[in-house]
Every structure is written in C-alpha cells, then in structure tokens.
C-alpha positions as CSV (number, residue, x, y, z in Angstrom):
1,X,0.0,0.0,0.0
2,X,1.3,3.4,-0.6
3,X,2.3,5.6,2.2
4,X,-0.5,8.5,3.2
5,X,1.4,11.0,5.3
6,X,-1.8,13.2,5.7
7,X,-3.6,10.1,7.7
8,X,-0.6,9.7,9.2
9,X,-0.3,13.2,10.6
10,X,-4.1,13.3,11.7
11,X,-3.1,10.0,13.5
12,X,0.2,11.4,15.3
13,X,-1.2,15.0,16.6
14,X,-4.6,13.3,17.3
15,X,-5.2,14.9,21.0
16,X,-7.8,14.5,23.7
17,X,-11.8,15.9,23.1
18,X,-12.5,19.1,24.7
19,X,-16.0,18.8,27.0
20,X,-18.9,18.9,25.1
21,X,-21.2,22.5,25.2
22,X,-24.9,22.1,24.3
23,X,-26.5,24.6,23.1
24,X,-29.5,25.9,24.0
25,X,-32.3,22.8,23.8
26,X,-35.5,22.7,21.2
27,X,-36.7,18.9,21.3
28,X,-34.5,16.6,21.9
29,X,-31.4,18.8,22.6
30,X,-31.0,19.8,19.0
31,X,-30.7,23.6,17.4
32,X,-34.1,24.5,15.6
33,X,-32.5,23.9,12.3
34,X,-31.8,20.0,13.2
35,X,-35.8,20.0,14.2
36,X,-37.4,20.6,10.9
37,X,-39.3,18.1,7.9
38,X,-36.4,18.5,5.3
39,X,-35.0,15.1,6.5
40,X,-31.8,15.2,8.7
41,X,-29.9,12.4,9.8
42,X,-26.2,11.8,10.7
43,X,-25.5,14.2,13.6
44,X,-21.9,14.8,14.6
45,X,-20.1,17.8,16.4
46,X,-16.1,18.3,16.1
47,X,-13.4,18.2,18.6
48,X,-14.1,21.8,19.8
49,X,-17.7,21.5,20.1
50,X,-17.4,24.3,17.6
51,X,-18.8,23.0,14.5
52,X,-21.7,20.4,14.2
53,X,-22.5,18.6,10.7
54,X,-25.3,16.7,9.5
55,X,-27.3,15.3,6.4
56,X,-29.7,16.3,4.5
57,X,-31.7,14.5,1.5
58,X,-34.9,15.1,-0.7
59,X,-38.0,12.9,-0.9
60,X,-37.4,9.5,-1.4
61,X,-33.9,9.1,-0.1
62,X,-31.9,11.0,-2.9
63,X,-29.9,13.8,-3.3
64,X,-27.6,13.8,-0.1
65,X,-26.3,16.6,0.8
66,X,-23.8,17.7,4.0
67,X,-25.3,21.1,6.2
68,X,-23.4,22.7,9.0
69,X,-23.8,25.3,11.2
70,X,-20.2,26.9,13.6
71,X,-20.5,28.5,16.8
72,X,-19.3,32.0,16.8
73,X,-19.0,35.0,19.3
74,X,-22.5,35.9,17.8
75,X,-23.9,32.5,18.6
76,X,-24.3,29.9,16.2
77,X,-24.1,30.6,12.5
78,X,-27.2,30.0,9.8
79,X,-27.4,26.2,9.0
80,X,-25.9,25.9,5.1
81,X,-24.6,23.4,3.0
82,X,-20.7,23.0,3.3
83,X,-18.6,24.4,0.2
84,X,-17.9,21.2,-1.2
85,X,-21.4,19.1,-1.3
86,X,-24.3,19.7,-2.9
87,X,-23.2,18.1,-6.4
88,X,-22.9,15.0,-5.7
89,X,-24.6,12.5,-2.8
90,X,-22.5,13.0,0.3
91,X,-23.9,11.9,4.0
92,X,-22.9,9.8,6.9
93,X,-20.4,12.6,7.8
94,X,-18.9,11.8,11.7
95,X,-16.0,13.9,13.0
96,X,-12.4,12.4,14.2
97,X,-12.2,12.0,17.8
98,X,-9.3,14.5,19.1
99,X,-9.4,16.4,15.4
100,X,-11.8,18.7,13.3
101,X,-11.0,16.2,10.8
102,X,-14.3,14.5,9.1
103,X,-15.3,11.0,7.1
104,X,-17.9,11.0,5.4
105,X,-19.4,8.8,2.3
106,X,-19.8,10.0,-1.3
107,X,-20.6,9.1,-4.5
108,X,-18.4,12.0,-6.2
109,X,-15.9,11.2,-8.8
110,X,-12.6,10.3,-7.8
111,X,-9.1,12.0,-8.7
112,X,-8.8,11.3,-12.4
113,X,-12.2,10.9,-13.2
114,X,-15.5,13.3,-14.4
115,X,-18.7,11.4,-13.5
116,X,-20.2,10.4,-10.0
117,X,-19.7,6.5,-9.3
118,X,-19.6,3.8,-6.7
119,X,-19.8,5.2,-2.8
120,X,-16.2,5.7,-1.4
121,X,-15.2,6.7,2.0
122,X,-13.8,10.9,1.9
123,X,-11.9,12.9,4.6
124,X,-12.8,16.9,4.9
125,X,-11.1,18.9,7.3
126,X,-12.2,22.0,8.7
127,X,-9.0,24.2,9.8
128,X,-10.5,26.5,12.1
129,X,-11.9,29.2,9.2
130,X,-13.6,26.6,6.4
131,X,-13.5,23.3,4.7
132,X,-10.7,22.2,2.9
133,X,-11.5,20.5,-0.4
134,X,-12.1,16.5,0.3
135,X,-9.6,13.6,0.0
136,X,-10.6,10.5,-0.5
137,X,-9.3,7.3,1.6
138,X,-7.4,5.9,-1.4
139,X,-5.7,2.7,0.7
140,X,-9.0,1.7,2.3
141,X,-11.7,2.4,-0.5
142,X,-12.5,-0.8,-3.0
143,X,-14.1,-1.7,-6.1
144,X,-17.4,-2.1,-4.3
145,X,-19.1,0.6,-2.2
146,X,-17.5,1.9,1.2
147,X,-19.3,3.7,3.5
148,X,-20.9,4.7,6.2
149,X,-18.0,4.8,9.0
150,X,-16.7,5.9,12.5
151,X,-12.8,6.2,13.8
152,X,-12.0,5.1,16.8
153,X,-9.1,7.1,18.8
154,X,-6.4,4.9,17.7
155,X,-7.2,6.0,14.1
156,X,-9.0,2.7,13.0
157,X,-11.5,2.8,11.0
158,X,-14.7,1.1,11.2
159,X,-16.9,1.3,8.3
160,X,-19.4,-0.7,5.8
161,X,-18.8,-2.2,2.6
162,X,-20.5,-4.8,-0.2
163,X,-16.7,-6.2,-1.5
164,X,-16.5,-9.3,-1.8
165,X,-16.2,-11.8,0.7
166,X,-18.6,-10.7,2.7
167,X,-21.0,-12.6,4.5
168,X,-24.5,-10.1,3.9
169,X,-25.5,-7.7,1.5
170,X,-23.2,-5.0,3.2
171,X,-20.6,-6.1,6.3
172,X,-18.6,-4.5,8.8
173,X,-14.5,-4.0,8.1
174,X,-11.6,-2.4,10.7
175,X,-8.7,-0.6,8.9
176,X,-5.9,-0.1,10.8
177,X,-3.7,2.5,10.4
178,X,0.5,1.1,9.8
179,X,3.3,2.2,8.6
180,X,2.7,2.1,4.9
181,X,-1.4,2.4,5.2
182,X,-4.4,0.4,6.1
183,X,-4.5,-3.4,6.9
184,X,-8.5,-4.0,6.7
185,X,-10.0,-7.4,8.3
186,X,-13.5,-8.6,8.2
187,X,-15.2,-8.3,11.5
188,X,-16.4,-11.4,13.3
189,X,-19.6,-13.7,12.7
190,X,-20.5,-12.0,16.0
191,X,-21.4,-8.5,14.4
192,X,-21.7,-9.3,11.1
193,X,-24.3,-11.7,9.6
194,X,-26.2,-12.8,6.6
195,X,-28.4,-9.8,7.0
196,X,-26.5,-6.0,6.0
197,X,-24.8,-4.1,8.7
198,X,-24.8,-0.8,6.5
199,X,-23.5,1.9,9.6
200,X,-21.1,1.7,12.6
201,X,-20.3,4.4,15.3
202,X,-17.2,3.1,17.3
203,X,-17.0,4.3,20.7
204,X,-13.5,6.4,20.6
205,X,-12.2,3.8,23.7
206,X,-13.0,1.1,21.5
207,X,-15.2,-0.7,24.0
208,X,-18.3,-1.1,22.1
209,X,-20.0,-0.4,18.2
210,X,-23.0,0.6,18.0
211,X,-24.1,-0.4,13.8
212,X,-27.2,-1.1,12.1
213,X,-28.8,-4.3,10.8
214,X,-31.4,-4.4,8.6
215,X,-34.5,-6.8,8.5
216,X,-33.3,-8.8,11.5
217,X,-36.4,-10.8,12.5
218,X,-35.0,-10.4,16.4
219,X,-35.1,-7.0,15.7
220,X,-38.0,-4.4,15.5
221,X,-38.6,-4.4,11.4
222,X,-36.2,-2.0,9.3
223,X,-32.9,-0.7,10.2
224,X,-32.1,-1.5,14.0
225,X,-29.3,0.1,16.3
226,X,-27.5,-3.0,17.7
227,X,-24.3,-2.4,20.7
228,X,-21.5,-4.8,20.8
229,X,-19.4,-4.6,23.5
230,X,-15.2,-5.8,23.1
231,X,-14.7,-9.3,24.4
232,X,-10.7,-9.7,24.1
233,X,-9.9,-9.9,20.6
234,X,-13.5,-10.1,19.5
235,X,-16.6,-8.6,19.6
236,X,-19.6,-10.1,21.4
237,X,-22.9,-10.8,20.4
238,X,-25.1,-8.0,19.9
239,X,-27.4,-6.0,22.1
240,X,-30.9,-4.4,20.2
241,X,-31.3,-1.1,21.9
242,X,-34.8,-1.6,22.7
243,X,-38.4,0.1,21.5
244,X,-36.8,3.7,23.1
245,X,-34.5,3.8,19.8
246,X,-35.6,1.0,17.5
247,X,-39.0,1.2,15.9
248,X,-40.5,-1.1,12.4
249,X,-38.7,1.6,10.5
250,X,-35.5,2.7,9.7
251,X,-32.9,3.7,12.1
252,X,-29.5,4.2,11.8
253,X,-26.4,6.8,12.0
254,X,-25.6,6.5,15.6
255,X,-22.9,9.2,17.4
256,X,-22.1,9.4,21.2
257,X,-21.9,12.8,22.6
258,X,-18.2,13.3,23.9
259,X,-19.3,12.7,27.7
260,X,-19.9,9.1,27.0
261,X,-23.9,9.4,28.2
262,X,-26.3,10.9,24.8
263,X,-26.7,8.2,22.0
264,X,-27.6,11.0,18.9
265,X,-29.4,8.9,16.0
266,X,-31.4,8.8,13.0
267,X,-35.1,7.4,12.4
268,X,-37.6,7.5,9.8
269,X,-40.8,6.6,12.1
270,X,-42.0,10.0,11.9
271,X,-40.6,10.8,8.2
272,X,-38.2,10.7,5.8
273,X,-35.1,11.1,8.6
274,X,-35.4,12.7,11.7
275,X,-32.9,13.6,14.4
276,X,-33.5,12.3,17.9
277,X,-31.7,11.7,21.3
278,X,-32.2,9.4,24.3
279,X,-29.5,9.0,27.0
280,X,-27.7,5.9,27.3
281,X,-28.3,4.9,30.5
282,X,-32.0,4.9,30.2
283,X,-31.5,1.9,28.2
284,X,-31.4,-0.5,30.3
285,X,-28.2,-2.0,28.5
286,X,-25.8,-3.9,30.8
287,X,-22.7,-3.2,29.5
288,X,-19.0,-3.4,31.2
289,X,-18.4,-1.2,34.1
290,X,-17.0,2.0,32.7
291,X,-19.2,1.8,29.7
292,X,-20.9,4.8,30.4
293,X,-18.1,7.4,30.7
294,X,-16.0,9.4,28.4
295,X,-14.1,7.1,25.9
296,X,-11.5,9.8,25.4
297,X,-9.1,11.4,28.1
C-alpha cells in the first residue's frame, strides 16, 4: 500500500476531546435547524464543540447533501450546505475523535475521473476558518461501495462495505492504520451476519459499536441500532437497543456525545429522517463497568 502521510499526521497529533457545550435545547437537545421536515440524519459535532455537521436528503432518499452550522461569538451561525457538497450525494459525515477532521461517504468522482460513481469513503477537514476540499481514503476504498464509518481514537476505521467476501449484503470492516497504510479485516460472525450491517459508530475507547442491521427478525422491522461490547480480541454478540431507539422503520447513524452518556441517532418513524436523542443509561443496557463514561481522556 502506498504511504499516506496526511492520515498519518491526523493519526500522530490526534489529541484529547474538549468537553462537550450544548447549546440551547429545542426537542431533543438539538438547534431548531436540526428539528425541521427537510430530513436530517447523521449528527456529529467536532473536537471543539465548535462545529456540528449533519445530512440532509430530498423525498425518497436522494440527493444527499452535507449542512453545517459553527459557533461563533454571535452565537451559532445560519445552517448551510458545506462548500464542497451539494453536487454529488455525500452523508454519513462523523467527526475524528481528538481532530476537526471529518469522514464521510460520497458518490463523487474520484481524482482522475468526471462522472459520480460507486460510494467511497472521503476525509474533509475543517482548519478552524472553512473546509478544505475533500480527500478520499485511497488505501481503504475498493471496487465495491465503502461507507458509512466511524474512527476510533487509535485512528482505526470502522466502516461498511459490499466487496467481496462478505458474508451479507453490506458487512462491517476495521482498517488499521500502519506504517505504509491500512490493513482492513472482516469483523467477526458475532457482528456481522447474513443480514446488512450498513452503519457503525465506534466508541473512541473502543469498547463497544453501536451499527445497524437491517431486517433482522429479532429486531424491531427495518434498520435497527444494535451495541457490541469488546470481548478480548472479538466482539460479542449483539445487544438491540430496545423500543426507546428502535421502531418497524428505519434507524440508523448512531454518534455518542463526547461525555460518554447521549446516544444522537437517525429514524424515519415519523418521516423521511429525523434527528433524535435518548441517554444511554435509560436503556437499560448492561454493558461493562466504565461503559458509560467518556471514551476519550
């Protein structure tokens, strides 16, 4: 694999999260313009707390496009699309942990070529004043479609891909980050199954995943939110999160607020995609002691 000093760089000043700052609460703890019928879905906030990014798409699940809003001295800033989307069909954008450096999925047409094709895994970086144009993950994308993914705070990456080999329709994959690029292995029959695992938020600390399954008949109908927790080298068997996330639709794009306690996800029981939050611990999910805290220092 080639070398990617860029990836590397993100990897070697990656730092500690600053505490998370909520802003002022509409329903469900969101900003008004994350609580509307235009069909949001992927919330993430950066390392600062100073930037939060989301999806948008039309009616019938097309034409994806990234929205932010920054928080300046004035307050938060109007909710627009970011610079570079809005062309092509870019969403399940989550934030580094540690970094104002962003993955997110897109169809967009890679170096060297002019039309949009298979989905492909992108890093955009905001630099404190705007968006840098997007790179995508050369070493880690395939032939088949790569999306959908979460880094943990060692700099894997979790994500979701139909390559072959696969065991379902779409599977979940760790890159790790070496010397000369990404070593990517297949997780474990314990998470993935003949059904599709098409999202995966990984807790920074690496202690559990929380991905999405869909059509599971132990599940509640649709896309479900499933946690593993880490059991040694392996992953054990997943945990639905119950009737207080999971409905007989479609729910998906899970991302823990930086205190370890807010699960932030998508589901379309009310709509096309909606924004909502419920706190962990109201679960009812037994999980290893610790779980529940901060999975960054």
């Amino acid at each position: 694999m080639k070398p990617i000093p860029f990836l590397l760089f993100l990897f070697i000043v990656a730092s500690g999260c600053a505490p998370a700052q909520e802003s002022e609460d509409t329903p469900y703890g969101l900003p008004p313009a994350l609580v509307t019928d235009q069909g949001e879905s992927w919330y993430s906030r950066s390392n600062g707390d100073n930037v939060i990014v989301w999806g948008r798409h039309a009616e019938g699940w097309t034409d994806h496009e990234l929205w932010g809003m920054e928080l300046t001295e004035e307050g938060w800033s109007e909710a627009a699309v970011l610079p570079f989307s809005g062309t092509y069909n870019d969403r399940g954008a989550r934030f580094y942990p540690g970094l104002d450096a962003m993955l997110f999925s897109s169809d967009r047409p890679l170096p060297g070529e002019t039309e949009a094709g298979d989905v492909n895994l992108w890093i955009g970086m905001h630099d404190g004043v705007g968006w840098t144009e997007p790179d995508p993950l050369t070493s880690l994308n395939s032939d088949g479609n790569d999306f959908h993914g979460s880094v943990a705070g060692d700099a894997s990456v979790f994500f979701s891909s139909d390559r072959e080999g696969g065991k379902g329709r779409s599977d979940l994959y760790r890159a790790e980050l070496g010397i000369e690029g990404y070593d990517v292995t297949h997780l474990s029959d314990r998470v993935n199954s003949e059904y599709s695992e098409s999202d995966v938020f990984a807790d920074p600390a690496m202690r559990y995943l929380i991905f999405s399954r869909t059509d599971d008949p132990a599940g509640f109908g649709g896309d479900d939110l499933w946690i593993s927790f880490k059991d040694g080298e392996d992953w054990g068997e997943p945990i639905n999160l119950g009737p207080e996330v999971n409905s007989a639709e479609y729910e998906y794009g899970a991302w823990i607020s930086r205190d370890g306690l807010t699960l932030y996800f998508t589901t379309h029981r009310d709509g096309d995609a909606d924004i909502r939050t419920v706190q962990l611990a109201d679960l009812g999910i037994q999980g290893p002691e610790g779980w529940l805290e901060t999975g960054m220092e």
